[in-house]
mmCIF file of the N, C-alpha and C atoms, coordinates in Angstrom:
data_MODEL
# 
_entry.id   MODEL 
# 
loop_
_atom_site.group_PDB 
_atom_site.id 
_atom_site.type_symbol 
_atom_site.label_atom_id 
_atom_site.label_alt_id 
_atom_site.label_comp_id 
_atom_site.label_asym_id 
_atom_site.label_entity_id 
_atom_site.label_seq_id 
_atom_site.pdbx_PDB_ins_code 
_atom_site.Cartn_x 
_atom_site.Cartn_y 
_atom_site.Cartn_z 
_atom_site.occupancy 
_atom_site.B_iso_or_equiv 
_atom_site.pdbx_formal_charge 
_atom_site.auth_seq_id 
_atom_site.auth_comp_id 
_atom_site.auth_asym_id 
_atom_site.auth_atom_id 
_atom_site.pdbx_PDB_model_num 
ATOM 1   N N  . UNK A 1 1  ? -23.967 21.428  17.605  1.00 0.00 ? 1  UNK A N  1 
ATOM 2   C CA . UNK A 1 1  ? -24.244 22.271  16.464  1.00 0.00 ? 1  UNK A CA 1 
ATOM 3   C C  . UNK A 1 1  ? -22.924 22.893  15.982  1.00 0.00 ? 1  UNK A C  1 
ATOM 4   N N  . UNK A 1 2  ? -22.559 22.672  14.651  1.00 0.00 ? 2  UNK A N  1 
ATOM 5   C CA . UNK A 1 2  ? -21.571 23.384  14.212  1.00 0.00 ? 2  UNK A CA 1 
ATOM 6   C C  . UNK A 1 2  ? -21.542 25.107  14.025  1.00 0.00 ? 2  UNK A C  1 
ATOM 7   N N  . UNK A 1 3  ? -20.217 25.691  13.935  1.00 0.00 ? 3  UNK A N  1 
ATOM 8   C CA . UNK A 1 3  ? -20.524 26.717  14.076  1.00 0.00 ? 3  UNK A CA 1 
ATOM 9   C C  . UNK A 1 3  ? -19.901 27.132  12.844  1.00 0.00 ? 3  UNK A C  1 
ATOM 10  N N  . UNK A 1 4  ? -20.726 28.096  11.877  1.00 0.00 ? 4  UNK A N  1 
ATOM 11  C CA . UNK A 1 4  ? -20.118 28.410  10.344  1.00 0.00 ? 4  UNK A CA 1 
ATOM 12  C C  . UNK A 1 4  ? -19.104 29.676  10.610  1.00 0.00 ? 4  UNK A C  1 
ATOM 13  N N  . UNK A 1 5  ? -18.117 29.456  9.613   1.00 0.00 ? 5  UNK A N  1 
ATOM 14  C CA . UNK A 1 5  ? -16.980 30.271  9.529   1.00 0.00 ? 5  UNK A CA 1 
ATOM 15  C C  . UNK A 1 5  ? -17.125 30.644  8.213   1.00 0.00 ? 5  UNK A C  1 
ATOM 16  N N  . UNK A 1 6  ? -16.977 32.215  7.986   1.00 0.00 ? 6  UNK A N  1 
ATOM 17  C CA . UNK A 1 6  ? -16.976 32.568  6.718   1.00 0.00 ? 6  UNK A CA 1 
ATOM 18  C C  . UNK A 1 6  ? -16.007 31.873  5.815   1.00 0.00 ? 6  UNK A C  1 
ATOM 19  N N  . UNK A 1 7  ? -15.943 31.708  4.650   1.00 0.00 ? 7  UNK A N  1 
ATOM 20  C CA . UNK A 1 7  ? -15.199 31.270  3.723   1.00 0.00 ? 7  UNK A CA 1 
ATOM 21  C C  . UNK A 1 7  ? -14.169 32.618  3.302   1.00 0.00 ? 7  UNK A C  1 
ATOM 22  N N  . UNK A 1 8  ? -12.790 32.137  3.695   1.00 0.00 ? 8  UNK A N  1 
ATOM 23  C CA . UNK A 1 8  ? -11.627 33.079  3.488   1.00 0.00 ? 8  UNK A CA 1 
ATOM 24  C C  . UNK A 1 8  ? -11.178 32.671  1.873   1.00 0.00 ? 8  UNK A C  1 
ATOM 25  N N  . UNK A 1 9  ? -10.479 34.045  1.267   1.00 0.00 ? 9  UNK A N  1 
ATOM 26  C CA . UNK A 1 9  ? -9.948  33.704  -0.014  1.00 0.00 ? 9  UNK A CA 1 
ATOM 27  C C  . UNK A 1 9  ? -8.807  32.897  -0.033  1.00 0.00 ? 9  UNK A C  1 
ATOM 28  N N  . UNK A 1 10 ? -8.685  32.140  -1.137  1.00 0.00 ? 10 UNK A N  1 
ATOM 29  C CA . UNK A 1 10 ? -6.816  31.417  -1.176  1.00 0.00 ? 10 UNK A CA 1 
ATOM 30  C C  . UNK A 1 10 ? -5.972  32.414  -1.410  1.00 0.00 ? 10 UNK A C  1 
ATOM 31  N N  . UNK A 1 11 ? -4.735  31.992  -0.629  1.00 0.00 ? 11 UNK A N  1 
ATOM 32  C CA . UNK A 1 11 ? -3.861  32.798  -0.055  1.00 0.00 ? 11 UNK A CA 1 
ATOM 33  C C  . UNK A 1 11 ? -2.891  32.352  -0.905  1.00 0.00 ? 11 UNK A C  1 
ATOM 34  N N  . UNK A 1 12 ? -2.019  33.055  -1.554  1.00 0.00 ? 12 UNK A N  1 
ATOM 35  C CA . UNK A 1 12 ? -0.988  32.610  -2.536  1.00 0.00 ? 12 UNK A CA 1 
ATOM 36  C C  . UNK A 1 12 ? 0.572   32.664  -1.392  1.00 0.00 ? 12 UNK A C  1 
ATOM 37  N N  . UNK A 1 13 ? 1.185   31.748  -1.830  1.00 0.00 ? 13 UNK A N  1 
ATOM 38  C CA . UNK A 1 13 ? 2.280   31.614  -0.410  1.00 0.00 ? 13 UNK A CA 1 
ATOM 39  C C  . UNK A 1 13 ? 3.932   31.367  -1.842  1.00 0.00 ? 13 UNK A C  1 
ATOM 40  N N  . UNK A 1 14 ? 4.878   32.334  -1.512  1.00 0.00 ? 14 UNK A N  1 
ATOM 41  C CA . UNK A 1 14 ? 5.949   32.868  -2.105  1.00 0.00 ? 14 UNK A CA 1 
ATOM 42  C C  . UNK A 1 14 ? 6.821   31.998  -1.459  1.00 0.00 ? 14 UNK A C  1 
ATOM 43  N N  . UNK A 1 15 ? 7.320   31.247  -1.999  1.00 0.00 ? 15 UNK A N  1 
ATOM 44  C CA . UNK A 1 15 ? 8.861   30.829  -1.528  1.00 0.00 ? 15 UNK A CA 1 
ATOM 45  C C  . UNK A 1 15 ? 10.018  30.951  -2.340  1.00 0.00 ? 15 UNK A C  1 
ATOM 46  N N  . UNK A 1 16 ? 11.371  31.581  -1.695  1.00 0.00 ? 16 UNK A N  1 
ATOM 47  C CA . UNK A 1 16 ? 12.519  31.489  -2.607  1.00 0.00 ? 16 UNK A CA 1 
ATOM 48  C C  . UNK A 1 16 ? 13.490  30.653  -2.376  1.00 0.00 ? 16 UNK A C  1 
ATOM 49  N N  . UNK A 1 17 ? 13.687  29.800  -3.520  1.00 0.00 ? 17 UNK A N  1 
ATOM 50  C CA . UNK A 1 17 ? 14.822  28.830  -3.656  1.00 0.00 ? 17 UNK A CA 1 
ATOM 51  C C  . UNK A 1 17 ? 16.019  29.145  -4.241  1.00 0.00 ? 17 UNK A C  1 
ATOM 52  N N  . UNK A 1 18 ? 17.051  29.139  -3.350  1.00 0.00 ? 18 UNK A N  1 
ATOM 53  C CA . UNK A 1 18 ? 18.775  29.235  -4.044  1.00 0.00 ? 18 UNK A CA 1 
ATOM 54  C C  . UNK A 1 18 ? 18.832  28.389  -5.250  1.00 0.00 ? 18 UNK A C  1 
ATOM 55  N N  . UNK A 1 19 ? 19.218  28.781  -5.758  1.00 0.00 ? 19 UNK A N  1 
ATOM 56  C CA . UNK A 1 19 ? 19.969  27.974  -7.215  1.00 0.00 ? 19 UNK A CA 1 
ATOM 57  C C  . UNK A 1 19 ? 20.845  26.564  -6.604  1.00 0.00 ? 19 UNK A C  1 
ATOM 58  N N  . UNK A 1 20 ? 21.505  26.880  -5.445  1.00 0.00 ? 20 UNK A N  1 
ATOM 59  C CA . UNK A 1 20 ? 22.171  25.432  -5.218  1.00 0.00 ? 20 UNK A CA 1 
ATOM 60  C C  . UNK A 1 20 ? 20.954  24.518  -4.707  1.00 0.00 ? 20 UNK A C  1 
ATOM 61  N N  . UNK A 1 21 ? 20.144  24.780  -4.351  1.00 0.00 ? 21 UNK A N  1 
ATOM 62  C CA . UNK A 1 21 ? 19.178  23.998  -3.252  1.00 0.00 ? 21 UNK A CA 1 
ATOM 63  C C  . UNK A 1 21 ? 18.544  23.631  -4.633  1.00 0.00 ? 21 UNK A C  1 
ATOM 64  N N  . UNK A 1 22 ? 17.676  24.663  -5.147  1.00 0.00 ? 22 UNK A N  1 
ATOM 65  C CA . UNK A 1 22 ? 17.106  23.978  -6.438  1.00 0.00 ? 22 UNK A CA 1 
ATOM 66  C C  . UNK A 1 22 ? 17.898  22.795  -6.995  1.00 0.00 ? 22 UNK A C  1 
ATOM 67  N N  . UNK A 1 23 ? 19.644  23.098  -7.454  1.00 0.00 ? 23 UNK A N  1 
ATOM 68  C CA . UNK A 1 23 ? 20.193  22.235  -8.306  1.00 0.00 ? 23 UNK A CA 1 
ATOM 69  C C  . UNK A 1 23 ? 20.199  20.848  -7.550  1.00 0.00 ? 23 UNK A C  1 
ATOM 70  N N  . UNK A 1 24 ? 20.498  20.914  -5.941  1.00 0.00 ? 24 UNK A N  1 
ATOM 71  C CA . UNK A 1 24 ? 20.349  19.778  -5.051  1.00 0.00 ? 24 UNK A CA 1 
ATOM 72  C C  . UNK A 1 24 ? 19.108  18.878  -4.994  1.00 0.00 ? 24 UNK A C  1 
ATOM 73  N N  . UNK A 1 25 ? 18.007  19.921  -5.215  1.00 0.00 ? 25 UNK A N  1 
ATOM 74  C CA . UNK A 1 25 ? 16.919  18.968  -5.239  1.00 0.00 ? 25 UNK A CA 1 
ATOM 75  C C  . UNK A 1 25 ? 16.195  18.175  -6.237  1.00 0.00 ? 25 UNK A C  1 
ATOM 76  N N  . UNK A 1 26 ? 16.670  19.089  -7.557  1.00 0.00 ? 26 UNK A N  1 
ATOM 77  C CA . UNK A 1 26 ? 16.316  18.118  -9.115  1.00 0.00 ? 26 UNK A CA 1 
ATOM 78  C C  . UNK A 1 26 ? 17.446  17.069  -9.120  1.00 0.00 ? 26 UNK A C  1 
ATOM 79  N N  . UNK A 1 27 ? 19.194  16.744  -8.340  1.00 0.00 ? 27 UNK A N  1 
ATOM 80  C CA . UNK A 1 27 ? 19.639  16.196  -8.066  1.00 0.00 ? 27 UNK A CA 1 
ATOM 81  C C  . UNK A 1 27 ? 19.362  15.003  -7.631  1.00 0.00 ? 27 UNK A C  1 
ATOM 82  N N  . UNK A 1 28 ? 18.786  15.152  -6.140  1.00 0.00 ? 28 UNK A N  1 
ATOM 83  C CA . UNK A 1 28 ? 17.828  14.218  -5.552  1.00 0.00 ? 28 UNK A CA 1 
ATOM 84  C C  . UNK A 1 28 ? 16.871  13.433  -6.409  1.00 0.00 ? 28 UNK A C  1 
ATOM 85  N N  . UNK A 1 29 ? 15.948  14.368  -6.834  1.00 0.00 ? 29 UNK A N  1 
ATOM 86  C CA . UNK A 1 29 ? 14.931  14.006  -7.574  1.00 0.00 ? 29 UNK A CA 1 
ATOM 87  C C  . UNK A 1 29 ? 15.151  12.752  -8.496  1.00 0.00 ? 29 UNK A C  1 
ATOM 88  N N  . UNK A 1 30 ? 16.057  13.493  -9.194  1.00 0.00 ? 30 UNK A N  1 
ATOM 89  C CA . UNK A 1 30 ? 16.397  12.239  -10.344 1.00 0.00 ? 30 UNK A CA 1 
ATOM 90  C C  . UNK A 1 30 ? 17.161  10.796  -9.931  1.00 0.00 ? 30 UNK A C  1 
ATOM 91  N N  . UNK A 1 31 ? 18.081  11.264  -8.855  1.00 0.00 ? 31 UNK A N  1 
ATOM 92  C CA . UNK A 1 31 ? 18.100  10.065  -8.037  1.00 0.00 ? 31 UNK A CA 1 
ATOM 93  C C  . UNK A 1 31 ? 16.992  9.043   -7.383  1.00 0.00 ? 31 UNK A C  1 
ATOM 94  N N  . UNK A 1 32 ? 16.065  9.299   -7.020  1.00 0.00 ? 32 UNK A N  1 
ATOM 95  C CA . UNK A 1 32 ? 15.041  8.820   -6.621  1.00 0.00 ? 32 UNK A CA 1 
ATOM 96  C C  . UNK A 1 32 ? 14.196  8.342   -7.613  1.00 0.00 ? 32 UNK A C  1 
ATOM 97  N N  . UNK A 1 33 ? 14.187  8.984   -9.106  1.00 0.00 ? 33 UNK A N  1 
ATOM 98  C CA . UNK A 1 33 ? 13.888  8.427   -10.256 1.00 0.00 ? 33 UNK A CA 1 
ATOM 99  C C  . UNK A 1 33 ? 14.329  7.268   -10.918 1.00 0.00 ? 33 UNK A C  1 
ATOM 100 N N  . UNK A 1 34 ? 15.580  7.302   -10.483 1.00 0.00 ? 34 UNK A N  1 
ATOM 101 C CA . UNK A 1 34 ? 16.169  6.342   -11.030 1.00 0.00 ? 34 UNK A CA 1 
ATOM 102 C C  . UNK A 1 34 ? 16.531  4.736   -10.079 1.00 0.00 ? 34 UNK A C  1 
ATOM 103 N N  . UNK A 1 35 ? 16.187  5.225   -8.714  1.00 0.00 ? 35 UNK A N  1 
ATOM 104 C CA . UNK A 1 35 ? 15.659  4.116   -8.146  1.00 0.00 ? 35 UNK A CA 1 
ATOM 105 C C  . UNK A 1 35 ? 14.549  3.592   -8.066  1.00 0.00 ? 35 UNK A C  1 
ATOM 106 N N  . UNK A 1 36 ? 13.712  4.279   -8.680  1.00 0.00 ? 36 UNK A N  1 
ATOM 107 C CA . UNK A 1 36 ? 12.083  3.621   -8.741  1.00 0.00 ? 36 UNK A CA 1 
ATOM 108 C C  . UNK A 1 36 ? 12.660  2.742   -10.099 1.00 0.00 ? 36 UNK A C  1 
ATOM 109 N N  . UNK A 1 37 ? 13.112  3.134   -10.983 1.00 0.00 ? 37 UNK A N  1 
ATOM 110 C CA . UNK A 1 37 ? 13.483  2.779   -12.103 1.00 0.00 ? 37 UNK A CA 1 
ATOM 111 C C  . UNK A 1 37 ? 13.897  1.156   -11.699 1.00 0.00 ? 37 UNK A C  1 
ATOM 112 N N  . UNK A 1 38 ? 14.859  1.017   -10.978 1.00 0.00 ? 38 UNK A N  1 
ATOM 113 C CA . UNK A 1 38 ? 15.802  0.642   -10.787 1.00 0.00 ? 38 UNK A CA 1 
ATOM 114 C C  . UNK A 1 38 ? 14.887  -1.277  -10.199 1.00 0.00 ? 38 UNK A C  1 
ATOM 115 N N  . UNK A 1 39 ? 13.995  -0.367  -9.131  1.00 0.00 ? 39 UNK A N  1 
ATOM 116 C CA . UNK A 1 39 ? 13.293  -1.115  -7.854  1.00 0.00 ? 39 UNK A CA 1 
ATOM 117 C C  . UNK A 1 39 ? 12.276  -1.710  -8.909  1.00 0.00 ? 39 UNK A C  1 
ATOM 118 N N  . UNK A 1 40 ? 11.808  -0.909  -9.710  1.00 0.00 ? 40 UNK A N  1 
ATOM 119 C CA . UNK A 1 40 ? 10.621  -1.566  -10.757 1.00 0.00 ? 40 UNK A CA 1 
ATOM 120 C C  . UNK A 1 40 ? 11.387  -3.227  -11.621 1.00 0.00 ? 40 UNK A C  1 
ATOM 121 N N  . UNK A 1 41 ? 12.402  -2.427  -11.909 1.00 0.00 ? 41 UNK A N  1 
ATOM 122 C CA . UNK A 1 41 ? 13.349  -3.603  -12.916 1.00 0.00 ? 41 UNK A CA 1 
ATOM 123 C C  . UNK A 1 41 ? 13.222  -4.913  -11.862 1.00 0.00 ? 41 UNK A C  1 
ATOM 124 N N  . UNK A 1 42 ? 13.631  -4.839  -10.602 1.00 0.00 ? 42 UNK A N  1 
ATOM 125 C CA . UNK A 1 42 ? 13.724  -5.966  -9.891  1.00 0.00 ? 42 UNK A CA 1 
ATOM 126 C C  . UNK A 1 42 ? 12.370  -6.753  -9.446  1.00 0.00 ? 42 UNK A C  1 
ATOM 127 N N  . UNK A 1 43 ? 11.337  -6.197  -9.408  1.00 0.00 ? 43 UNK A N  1 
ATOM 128 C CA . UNK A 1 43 ? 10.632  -6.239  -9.073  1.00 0.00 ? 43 UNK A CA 1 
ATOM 129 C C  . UNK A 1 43 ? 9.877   -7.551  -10.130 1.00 0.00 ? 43 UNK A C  1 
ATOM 130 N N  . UNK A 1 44 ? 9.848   -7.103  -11.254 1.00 0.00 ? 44 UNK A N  1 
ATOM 131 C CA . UNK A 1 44 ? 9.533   -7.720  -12.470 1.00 0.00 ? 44 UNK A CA 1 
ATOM 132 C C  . UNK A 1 44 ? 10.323  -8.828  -12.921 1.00 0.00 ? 44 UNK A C  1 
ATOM 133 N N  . UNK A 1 45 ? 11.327  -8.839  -12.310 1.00 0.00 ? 45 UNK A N  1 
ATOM 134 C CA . UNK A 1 45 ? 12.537  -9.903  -12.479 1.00 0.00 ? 45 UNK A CA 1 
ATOM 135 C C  . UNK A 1 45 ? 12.349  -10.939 -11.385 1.00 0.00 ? 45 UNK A C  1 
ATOM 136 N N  . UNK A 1 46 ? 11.758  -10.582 -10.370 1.00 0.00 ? 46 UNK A N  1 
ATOM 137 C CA . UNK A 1 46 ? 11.138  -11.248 -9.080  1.00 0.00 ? 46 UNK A CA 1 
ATOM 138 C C  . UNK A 1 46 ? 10.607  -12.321 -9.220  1.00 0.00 ? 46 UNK A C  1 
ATOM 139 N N  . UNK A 1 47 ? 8.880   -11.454 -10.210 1.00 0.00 ? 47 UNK A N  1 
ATOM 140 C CA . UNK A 1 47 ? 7.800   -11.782 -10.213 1.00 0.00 ? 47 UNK A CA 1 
ATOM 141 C C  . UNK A 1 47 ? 8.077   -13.283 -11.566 1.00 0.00 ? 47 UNK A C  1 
ATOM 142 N N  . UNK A 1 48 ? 9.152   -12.690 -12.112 1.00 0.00 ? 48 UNK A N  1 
ATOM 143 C CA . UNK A 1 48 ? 9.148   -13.503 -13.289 1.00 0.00 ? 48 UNK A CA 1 
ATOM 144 C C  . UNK A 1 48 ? 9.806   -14.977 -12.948 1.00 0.00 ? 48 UNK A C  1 
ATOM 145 N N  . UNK A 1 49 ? 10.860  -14.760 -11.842 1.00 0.00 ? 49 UNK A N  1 
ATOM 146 C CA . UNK A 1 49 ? 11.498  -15.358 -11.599 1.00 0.00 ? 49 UNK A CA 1 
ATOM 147 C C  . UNK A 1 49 ? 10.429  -16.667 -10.802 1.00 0.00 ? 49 UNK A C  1 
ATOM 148 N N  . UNK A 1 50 ? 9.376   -15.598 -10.137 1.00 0.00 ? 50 UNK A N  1 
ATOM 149 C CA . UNK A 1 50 ? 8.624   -16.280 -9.370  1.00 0.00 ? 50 UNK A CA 1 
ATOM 150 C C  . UNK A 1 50 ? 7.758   -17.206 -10.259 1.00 0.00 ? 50 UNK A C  1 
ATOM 151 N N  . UNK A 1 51 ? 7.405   -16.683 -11.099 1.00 0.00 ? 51 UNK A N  1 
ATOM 152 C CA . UNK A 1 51 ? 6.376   -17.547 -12.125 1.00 0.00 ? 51 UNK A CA 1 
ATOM 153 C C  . UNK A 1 51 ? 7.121   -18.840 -12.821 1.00 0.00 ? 51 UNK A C  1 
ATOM 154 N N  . UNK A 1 52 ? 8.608   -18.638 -12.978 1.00 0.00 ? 52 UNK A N  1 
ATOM 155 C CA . UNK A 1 52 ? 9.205   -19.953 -13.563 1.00 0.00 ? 52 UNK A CA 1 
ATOM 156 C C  . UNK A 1 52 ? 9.588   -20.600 -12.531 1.00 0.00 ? 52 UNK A C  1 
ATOM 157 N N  . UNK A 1 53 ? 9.390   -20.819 -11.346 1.00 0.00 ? 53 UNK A N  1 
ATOM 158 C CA . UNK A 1 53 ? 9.859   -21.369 -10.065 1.00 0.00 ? 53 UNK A CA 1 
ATOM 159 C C  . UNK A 1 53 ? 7.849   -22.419 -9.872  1.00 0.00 ? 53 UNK A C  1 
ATOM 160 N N  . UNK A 1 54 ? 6.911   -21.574 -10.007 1.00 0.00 ? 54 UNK A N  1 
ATOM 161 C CA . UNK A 1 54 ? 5.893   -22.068 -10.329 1.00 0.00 ? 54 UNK A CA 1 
ATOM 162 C C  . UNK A 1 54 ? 5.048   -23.221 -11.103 1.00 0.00 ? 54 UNK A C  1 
ATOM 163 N N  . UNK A 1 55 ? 5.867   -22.893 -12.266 1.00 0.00 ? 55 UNK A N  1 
ATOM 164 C CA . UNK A 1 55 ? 5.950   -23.570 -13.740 1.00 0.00 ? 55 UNK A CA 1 
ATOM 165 C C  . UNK A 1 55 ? 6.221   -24.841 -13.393 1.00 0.00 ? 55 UNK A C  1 
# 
């Protein structure tokens, strides 16, 4: 038999970010953007490559 637990309110949770860490991590970010970017391009170049190898 389970045992019921009241339902607690959501808890709002504060974090502070340095300005360098922020700037480091939209840094990152966009790096990682631009390898999806990057990984997509090949990917499609693959597939294409694969389909005229098919042909």
């Amino acid at each position: 038999m389970a045992t019921l637990l009241p339902k607690m309110p959501p808890q709002t949770l504060y974090v502070t970010v340095h300005r360098d860490e922020l700037r480091r991590l939209r840094e990152e970010r966009d790096r990682l953007q631009q390898q999806v970017v990057q990984l997509s391009q090949q990917l499609q170049q693959a597939k294409s490559d694969n389909k005229n190898i098919l042909s």
